[in-house]
Each structure stands twice: as structure tokens, then as C-alpha cells.
PAGUDREN-95129 format. One line per field, with one value per residue (C-alpha): residue number from 1; residue in one letter; x, y, z. Coordinates in pm, 1 decimal. Example, Ala and Ser with C-alpha at 12.3 -4.5 7.8 and 13.67 -1.06 7.14 Angstrom:
REM residues 2
nr <- [1:2]
rest <- [A:S]
x <- [1230.0:1367.0]
y <- [-450.0:-106.0]
z <- [780.0:714.0]
This chain:
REM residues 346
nr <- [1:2:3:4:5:6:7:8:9:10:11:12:13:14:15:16:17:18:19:20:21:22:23:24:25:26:27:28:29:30:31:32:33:34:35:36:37:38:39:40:41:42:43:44:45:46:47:48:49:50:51:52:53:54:55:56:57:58:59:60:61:62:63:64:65:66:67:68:69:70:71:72:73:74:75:76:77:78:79:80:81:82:83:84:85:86:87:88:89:90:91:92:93:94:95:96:97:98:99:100:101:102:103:104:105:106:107:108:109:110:111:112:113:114:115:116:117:118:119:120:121:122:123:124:125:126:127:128:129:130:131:132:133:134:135:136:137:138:139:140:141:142:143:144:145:146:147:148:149:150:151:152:153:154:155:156:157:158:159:160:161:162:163:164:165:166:167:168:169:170:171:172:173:174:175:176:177:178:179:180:181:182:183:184:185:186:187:188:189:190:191:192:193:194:195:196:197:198:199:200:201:202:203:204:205:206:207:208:209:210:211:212:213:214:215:216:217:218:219:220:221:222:223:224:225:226:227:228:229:230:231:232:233:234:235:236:237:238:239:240:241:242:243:244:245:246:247:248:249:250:251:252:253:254:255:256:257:258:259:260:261:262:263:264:265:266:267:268:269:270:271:272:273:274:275:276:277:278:279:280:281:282:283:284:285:286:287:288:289:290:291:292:293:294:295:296:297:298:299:300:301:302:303:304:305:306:307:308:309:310:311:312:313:314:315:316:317:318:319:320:321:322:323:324:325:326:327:328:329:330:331:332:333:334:335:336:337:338:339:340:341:342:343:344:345:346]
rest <- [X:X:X:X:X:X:X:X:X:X:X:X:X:X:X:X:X:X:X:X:X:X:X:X:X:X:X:X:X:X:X:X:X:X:X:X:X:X:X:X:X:X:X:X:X:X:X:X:X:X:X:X:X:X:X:X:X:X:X:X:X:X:X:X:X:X:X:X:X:X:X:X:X:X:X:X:X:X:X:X:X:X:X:X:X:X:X:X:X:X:X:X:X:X:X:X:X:X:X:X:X:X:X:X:X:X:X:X:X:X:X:X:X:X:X:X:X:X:X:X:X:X:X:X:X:X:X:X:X:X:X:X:X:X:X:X:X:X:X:X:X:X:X:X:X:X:X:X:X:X:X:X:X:X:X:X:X:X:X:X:X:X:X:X:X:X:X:X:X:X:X:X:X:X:X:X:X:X:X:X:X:X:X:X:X:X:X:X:X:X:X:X:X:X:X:X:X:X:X:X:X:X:X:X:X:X:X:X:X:X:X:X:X:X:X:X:X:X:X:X:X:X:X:X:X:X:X:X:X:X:X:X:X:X:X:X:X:X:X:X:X:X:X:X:X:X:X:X:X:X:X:X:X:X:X:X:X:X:X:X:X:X:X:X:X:X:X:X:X:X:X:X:X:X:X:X:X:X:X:X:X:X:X:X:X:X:X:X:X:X:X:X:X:X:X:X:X:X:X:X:X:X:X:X:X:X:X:X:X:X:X:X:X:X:X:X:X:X:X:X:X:X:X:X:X:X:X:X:X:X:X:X:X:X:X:X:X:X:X:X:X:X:X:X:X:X]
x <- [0.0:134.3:247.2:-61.8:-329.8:-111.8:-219.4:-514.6:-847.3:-709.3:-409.9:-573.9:-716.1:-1107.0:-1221.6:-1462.8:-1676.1:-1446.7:-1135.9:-1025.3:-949.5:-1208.0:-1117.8:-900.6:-735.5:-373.3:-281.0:-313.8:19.2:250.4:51.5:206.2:569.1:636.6:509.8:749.2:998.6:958.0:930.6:1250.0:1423.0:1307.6:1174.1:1463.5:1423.9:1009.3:1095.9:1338.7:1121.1:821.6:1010.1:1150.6:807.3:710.4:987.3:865.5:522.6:633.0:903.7:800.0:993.4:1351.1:1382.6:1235.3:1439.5:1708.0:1972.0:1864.3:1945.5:2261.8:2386.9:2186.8:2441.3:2768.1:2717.0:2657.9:2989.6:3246.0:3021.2:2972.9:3356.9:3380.9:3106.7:3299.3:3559.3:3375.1:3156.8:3445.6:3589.0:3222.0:3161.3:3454.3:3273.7:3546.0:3524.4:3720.9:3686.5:4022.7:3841.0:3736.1:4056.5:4221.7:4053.9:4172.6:4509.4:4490.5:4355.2:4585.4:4877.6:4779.3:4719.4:4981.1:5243.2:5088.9:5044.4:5333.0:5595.5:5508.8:5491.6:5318.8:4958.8:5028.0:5291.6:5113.2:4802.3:4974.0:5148.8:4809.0:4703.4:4986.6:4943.7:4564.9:4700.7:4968.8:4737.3:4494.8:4819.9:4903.1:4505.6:4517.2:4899.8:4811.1:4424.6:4519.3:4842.6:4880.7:4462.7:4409.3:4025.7:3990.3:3753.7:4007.6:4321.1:4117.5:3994.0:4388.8:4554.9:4262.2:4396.5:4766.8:4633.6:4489.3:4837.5:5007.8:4789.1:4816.3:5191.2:5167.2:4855.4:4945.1:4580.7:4505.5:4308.3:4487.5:4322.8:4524.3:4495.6:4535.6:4661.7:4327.4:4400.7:4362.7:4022.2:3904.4:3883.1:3584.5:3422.0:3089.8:3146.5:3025.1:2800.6:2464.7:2585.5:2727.3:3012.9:3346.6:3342.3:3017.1:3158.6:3443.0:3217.5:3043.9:3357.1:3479.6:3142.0:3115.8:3523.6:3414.3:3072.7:3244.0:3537.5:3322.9:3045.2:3177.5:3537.8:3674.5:3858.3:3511.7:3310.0:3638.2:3544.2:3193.7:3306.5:3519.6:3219.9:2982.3:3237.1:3613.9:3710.0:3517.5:3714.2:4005.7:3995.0:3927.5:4186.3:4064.4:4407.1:4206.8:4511.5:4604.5:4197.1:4183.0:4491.7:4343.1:4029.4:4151.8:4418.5:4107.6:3890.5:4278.1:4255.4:3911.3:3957.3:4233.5:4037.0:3743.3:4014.3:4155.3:3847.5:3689.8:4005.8:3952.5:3590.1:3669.2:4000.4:4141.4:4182.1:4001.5:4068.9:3793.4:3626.8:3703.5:3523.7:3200.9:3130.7:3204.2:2885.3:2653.9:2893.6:2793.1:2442.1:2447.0:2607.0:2416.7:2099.8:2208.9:2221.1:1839.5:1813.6:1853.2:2020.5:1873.0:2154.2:2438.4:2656.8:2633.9:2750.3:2463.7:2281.6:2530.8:2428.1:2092.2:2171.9:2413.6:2140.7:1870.8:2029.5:2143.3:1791.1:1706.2:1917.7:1882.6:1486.6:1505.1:1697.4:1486.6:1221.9:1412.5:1474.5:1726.7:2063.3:2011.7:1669.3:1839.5:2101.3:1811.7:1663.1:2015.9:2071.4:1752.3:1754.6:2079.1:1919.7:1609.2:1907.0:2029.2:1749.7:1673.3:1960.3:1924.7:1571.2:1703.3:1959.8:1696.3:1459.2:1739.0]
y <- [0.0:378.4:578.2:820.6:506.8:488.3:803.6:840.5:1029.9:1188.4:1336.0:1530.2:1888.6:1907.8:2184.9:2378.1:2524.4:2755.2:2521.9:2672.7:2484.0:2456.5:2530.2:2757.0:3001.7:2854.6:3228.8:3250.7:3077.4:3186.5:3557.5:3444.4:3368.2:3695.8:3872.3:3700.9:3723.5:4132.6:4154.0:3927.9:4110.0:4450.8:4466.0:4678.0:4970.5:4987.1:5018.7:5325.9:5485.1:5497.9:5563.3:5893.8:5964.1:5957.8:6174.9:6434.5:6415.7:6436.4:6742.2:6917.2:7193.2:7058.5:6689.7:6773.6:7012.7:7001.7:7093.9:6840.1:6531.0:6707.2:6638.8:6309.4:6211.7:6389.5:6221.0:5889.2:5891.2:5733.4:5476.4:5368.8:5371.6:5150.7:4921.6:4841.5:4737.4:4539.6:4399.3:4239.2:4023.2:3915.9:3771.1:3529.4:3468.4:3653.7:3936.5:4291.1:4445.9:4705.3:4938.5:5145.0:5173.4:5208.4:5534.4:5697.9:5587.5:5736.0:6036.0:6132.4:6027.6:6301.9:6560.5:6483.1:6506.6:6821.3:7030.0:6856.1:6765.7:6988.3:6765.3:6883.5:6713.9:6517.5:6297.4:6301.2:6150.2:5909.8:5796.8:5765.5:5555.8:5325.6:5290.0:5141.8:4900.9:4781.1:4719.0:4513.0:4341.8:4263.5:4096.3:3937.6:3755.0:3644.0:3513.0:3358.7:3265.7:3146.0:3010.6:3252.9:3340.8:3652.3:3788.5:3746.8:3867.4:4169.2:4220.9:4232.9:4440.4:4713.1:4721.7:4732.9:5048.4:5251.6:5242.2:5352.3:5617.2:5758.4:5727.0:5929.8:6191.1:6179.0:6081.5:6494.7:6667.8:6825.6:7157.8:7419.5:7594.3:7325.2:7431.1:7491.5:7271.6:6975.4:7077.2:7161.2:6846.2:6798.6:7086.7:7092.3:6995.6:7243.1:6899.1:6913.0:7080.6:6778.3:6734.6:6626.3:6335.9:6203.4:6170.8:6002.1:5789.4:5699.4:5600.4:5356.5:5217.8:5149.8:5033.3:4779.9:4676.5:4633.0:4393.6:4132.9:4127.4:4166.0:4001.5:3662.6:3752.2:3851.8:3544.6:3341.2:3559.9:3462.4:3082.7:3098.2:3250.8:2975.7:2650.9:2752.2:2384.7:2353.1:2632.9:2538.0:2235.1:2368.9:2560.7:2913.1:3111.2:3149.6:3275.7:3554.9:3635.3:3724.6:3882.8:4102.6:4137.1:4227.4:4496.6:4635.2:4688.5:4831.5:5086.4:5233.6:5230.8:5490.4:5650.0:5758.6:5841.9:6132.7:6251.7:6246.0:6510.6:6714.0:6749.6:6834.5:6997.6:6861.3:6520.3:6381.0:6008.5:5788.4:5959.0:5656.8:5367.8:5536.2:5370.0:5031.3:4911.5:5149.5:4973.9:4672.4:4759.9:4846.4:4570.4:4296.4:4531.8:4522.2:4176.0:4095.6:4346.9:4260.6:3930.2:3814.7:3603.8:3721.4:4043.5:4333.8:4669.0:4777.2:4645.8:4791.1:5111.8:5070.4:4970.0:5265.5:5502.6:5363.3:5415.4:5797.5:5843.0:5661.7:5851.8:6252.8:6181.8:6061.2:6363.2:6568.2:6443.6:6579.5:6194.2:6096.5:5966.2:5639.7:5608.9:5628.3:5352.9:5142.5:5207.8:5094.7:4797.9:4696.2:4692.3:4565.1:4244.3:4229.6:4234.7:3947.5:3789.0:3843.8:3752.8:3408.8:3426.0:3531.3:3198.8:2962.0:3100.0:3123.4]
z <- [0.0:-14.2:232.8:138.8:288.3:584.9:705.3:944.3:873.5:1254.2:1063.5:821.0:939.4:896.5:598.5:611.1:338.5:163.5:222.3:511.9:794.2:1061.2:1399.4:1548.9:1318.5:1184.1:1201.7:1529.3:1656.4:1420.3:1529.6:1893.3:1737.0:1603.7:1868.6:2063.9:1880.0:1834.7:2193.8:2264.9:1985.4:1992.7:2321.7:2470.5:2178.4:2245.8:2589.9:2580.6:2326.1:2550.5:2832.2:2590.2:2573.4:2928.3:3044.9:2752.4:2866.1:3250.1:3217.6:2828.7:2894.9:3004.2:2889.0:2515.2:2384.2:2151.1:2431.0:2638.9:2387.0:2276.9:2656.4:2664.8:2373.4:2502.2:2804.4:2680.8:2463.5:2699.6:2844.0:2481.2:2405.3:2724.9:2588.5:2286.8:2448.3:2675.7:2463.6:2269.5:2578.2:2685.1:2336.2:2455.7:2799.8:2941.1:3212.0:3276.9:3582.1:3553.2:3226.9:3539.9:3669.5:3337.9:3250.2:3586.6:3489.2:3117.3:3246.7:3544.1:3304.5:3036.3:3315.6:3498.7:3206.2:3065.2:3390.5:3616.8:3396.3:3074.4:2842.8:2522.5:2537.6:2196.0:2311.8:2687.1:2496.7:2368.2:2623.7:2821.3:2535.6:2534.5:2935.8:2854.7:2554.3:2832.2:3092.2:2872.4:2695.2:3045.4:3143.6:2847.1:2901.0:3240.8:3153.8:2762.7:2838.3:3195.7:3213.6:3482.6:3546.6:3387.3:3720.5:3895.9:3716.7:3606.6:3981.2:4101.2:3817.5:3895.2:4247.1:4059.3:3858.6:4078.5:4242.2:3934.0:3939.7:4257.6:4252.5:3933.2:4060.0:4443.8:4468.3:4446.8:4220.6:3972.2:3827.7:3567.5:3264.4:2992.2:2648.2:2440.4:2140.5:2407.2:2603.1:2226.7:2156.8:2452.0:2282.3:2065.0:1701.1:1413.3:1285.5:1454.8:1755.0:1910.9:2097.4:1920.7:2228.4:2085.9:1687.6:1845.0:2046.1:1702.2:1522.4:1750.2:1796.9:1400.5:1397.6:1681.4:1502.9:1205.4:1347.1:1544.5:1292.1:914.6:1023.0:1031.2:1336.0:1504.9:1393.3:1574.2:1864.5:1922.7:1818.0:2161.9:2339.0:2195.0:2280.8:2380.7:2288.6:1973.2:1831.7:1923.1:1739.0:1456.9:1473.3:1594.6:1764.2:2075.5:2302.5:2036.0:1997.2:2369.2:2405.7:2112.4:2308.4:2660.1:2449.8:2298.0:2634.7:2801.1:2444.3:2474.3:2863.0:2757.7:2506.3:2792.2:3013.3:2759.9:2678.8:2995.1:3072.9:2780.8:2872.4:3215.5:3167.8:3497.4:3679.1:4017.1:4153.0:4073.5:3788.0:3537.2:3837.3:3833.0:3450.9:3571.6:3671.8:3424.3:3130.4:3237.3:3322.9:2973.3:2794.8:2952.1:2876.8:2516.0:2545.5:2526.3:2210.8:1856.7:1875.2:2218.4:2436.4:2271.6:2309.6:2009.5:1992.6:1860.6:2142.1:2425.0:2247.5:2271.7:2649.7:2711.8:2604.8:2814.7:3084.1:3045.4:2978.4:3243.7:3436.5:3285.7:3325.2:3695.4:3802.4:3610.4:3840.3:4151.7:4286.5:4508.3:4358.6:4587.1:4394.1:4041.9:4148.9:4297.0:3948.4:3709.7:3940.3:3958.5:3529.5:3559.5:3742.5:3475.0:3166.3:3305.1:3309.9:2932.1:2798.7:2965.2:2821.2:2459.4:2502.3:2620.7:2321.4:2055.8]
């Protein structure tokens, strides 16, 4: 007999008159699955776009105006240089805990050199650039290497570089006239009235997009991420990936850190460790946008954003700072969450 008499009247979906099948709509689930899967993938973005909305409704007259999300973005831009960085040792299911740290260093170095030691800011910049490439070259060395836990060996070399720094600052705050070509380049750009820190901010973002989605070296990156072992059998160079990795959170550590003391024009100890926990915030947030379970830059933009927002609104609402923090922890904890939603879903 065929297969097609095998099949039981039970199998077949009852018609109705126009050929349609009778019972519940067909529509109806797949209805359900894209739903869900906007809301898993999107459901970050709808959220900080009504939120937007609330906090125009709520305060009109300060938190929509055109001033208001110029300073939304200028403050944004060194969390998202951070999140780059960070972003591209997560993908590896590694951790950095010293990107706080390393942007005090980098930007007591340059104010140091320049105001201490007069040092011309060009080669002071640089040198607080190289500092941040050393320190991650140094992570990454001890965690690819030597297999040391990267919480760990991040955790410790913060500790080392915060005592660089105060050997270099004297832990004071240093405050002088800095030559203008430097603090210029904190100022706002000529281009929509945006701060040179923001367009800066944007070109790293798309240089670090670029390299872990549209590169071979970035597809190996999330390959270590998915199953360390895996890749390296087939033949992935995990120890050089990570090295690259922790060099490139150590680099746009350094990057904040300058800018940060162009913006401000002066230096004061723990400046750089306030962004640790909002970066993360941020890039775990990130996390459950877009591709849900897995670390973008895209999505740590998305996350960095929600949270200024988050955070310009609330004080525009005259709340305590303790309430804000309450507020950032509390969607740190829910980011988590979605992400391990997004991987149990994906």
C-alpha cells in the first residue's frame, strides 16, 4: 500500500466550506511567534522609546528640547567607548573588571604630564594611550596565556592600577589651565551641535561593530564565546583572539580616560570607576536586544542610552541619587534575566 493510505483520517485537518481549515485560526500561533519574537528582539528599543516619551510628557519643557538630547548624547559617549571594548571580551565569555581603573590611569597620566611635567599634550596623549594598551596586553597575558580566570586577574591588576595612578597623581586633584588645542577636543562639534566626544564615540562604535560582525577575526570571537574547545579544534588562535580582546577593552579604557580630561580639563581620583557598573548595566541590557543572548555593539548602544535616559529623566524628576542607582541595578538584574531568556529561546 502507499504511504498516502497509511495516514489516518485523525491526521488530516477538517475543511470547512471555503477550504479553510475549521477550527481555530492557523494564524493565530505563528501571530504568537512573532510577537514574541519582536518583543525578545526589539523589546529593549520599544521600551526606551516609551520611556523617551514619558519623560517628555512628565518634564516638556527641560527633557524635550534640543539641548537636552545634545547632553543626553555627550554624556553617553564614553560609556559607549567603554562598551565596545567590553563587549568584545564578553563575546569570549570573558570578564574585565580594571576598564574602570584604566581610565583613571589614562587620564591622570595626560594631566599629569601636561600640567606637572610639561609635556606637550600630543605625546602626553599618547602615552596615556599606550598605558591602557599595556594594561589590557598585560590581562590578556596572564588570563590567555597562563589560564588565569579573567575575574580574577582583572579584579587584582585594577587594584595594581589605581596604584600607578596615585603614585603618578598623588591621589590629588589636579586643576590648571590646559593648552586649548587639548580641552578643544571635549568641545561641541560644528556637525549638529554635538560634541566632538560624541563623533568620536560613534567612530569607535562602528570600527568595533564592524570587526566582530563583518570580520573573520570577530566570527572566531563569538566561536570561543559559543564553545572555547570547539574552536580550538578547529583551529581558531584562541590565546592571540583574547589577548586582542583584553588589548582592545585596556585601548578604549584609555580613550574615555583622555576625553573624559579634555571634557573636564582637569583630573580627580575615581572619575574613570564610576562607569564600571553602568557599562555593564548596559552591555548585559544590550544583550536581550537585537540578537537576544548574545553580546552586540549595537545592542550595548541601545543599552548605554537607556540608561542615560534613564538617568537625565530621573533627576529631572528631583529623585534621590540612591533612587536612580536602585533604578540601574535593579535593570541591571532584569538584563540578566533576558539575555538568559534570549539563550533559552534562541
Amino acid at each position: 500500500m502507499s504511504e498516502v493510505a497509511n495516514v489516518s483520517a485523525t491526521d488530516v485537518p477538517s475543511v470547512g466550506p471555503m477550504g479553510a481549515p475549521d477550527g481555530p485560526s492557523s494564524a493565530r500561533p505563528g501571530s504568537r511567534e512573532l510577537i514574541q519574537s519582536v518583543s525578545l528582539r526589539y523589546g529593549v528599543v520599544i521600551a526606551l522609546v516609551l520611556m523617551i516619551v514619558a519623560f517628555c510628557v512628565a518634564r516638556p519643557d527641560s527633557f524635550a528640547t534640543v539641548s537636552n538630547l545634545q547632553a543626553i548624547l555627550a554624556q553617553a559617549a564614553p560609556a559607549m567607548i567603554l562598551a565596545v571594548g567590553l563587549t568584545t571580551v564578553l563575546v569570549m565569555q570573558d570578564f574585565d573588571l580594571s576598564f574602570g581603573a584604566t581610565t583613571n590611569l589614562a587620564m591622570g597620566l595626560v594631566i599629569a604630564m601636561i600640567v606637572k611635567s610639561g609635556v606637550p599634550w600630543v605625546p602626553a596623549l599618547l602615552v596615556g594611550l599606550a598605558a591602557g594598551v599595556a594594561v589590557g596586553l598585560a590581562n590578556g597575558f596572564l588570563i590567555a596565556r597562563l589560564g588565569a580566570a579573567s575575574f580574577i586577574i582583572t579584579l587584582a591588576m585594577s587594584t595594581v592600577v589605581v596604584g600607578v595612578e596615585f603614585a603618578v597623581t598623588d591621589q590629588q586633584n589636579i586643576i590648571a589651565e590646559l593648552p586649548a588645542a587639548f580641552t578643544s577636543i571635549g568641545q561641541n562639534a560644528p556637525i549638529l551641535g554635538l560634541s566632538n566626544v560624541f563623533w568620536i564615540a560613534v567612530i569607535v562604535c562602528a570600527i568595533g561593530w564592524f570587526a566582530l560582525d563583518k570580520t573573520e577575526s570577530g566570527r572566531f570571537m563569538y566561536a570561543i564565546g559559543g564553545n572555547s574547545e570547539a574552536a580550538r579544534l578547529a583551529g581558531v588562535p584562541i590565546l592571540r583572539l583574547r589577548l586582542i580582546g583584553f588589548a582592545a577593552v585596556g585601548f578604549t579604557a584609555a580613550i574615555a580616560g583622555v576625553l573624559l580630561a579634555s571634557q573636564s580639563g582637569s583630573y580627580a581620583p575615581g572619575v574613570g570607576s564610576a562607569y564600571l557598573l553602568p557599562t555593564y548595566a548596559a552591555v548585559f541590557l544590550g544583550s536581550a536586544a537585537f540578537r537576544p543572548g548574545q553580546f552586540t555593539i549595537p545592542g550595548a548602544i541601545v543599552g548605554v542610552l537607556f540608561l542615560q535616559v534613564i538617568n537625565t529623566g530621573l533627576s529631572m524628576l528631583n529623585l534621590d541619587t540612591f533612587v536612580i542607582n536602585l533604578v540601574q541595578g535593579a535593570i541591571l538584574i532584569a538584563a540578566v534575566l533576558l539575555s538568559r531568556l534570549g539563550q533559552r529561546t534562541a
